[in-house]
C-alpha positions in Angstrom: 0.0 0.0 0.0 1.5 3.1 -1.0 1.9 6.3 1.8 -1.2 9.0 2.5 0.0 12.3 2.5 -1.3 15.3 3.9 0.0 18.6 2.9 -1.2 22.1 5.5 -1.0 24.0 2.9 -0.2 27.8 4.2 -3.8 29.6 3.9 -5.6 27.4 2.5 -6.3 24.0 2.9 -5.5 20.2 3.7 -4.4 18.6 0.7 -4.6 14.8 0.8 -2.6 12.5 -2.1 -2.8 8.8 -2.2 -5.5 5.9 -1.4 -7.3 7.4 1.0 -11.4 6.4 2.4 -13.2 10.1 3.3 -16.2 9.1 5.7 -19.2 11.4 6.8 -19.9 11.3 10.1 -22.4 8.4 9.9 -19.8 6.3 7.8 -20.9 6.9 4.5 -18.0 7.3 2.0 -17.8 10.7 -0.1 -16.1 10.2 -3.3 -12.7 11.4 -3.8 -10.3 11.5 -6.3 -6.9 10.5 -6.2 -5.7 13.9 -4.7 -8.2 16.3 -3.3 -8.2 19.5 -0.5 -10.0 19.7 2.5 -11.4 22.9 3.9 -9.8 23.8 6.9 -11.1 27.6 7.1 -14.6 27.0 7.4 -16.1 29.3 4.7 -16.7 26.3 1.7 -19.8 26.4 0.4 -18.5 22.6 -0.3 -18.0 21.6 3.2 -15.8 19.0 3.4 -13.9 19.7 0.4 -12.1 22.9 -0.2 -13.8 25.3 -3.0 -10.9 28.3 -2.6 -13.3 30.6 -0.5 -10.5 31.1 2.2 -8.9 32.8 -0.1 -8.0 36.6 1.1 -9.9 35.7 4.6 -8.3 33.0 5.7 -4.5 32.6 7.9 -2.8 29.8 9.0 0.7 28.5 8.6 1.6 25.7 10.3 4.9 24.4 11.4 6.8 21.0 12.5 8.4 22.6 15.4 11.9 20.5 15.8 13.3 19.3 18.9 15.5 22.2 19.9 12.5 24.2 19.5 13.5 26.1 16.2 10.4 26.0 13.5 
């Protein structure tokens, strides 16, 4: 099985690559494509997928923050 990844994209959203199953809260499966984004800012009129309304009005980086504490 090949690795999930998950990009925080800076602004914006979560953007997931690989073989992945999305579930609704209830269990039923959304259809995905092979790489899609999540919406992490709350203003998608697509909820859960990303539809680029963050854009402008949305800010978030995220960083791994490393063991001596440096970003």
């Amino acid at each position: 099985m090949s690795k999930v990844q998950i990009k925080v994209n800076d602004n914006g959203s979560l953007r997931i690559t690989g073989d992945v199953e999305l579930l609704d809260g209830e269990g039923n499966v959304f259809q995905t494509k092979p790489t899609f984004s999540l919406c992490r800012c709350g203003l998608s009129q697509n909820k859960p997928f990303c539809d680029g309304s963050h854009k402008g009005k949305f800010e978030s980086k995220v960083r791994v923050i490393k063991e001596d504490g440096q970003e």
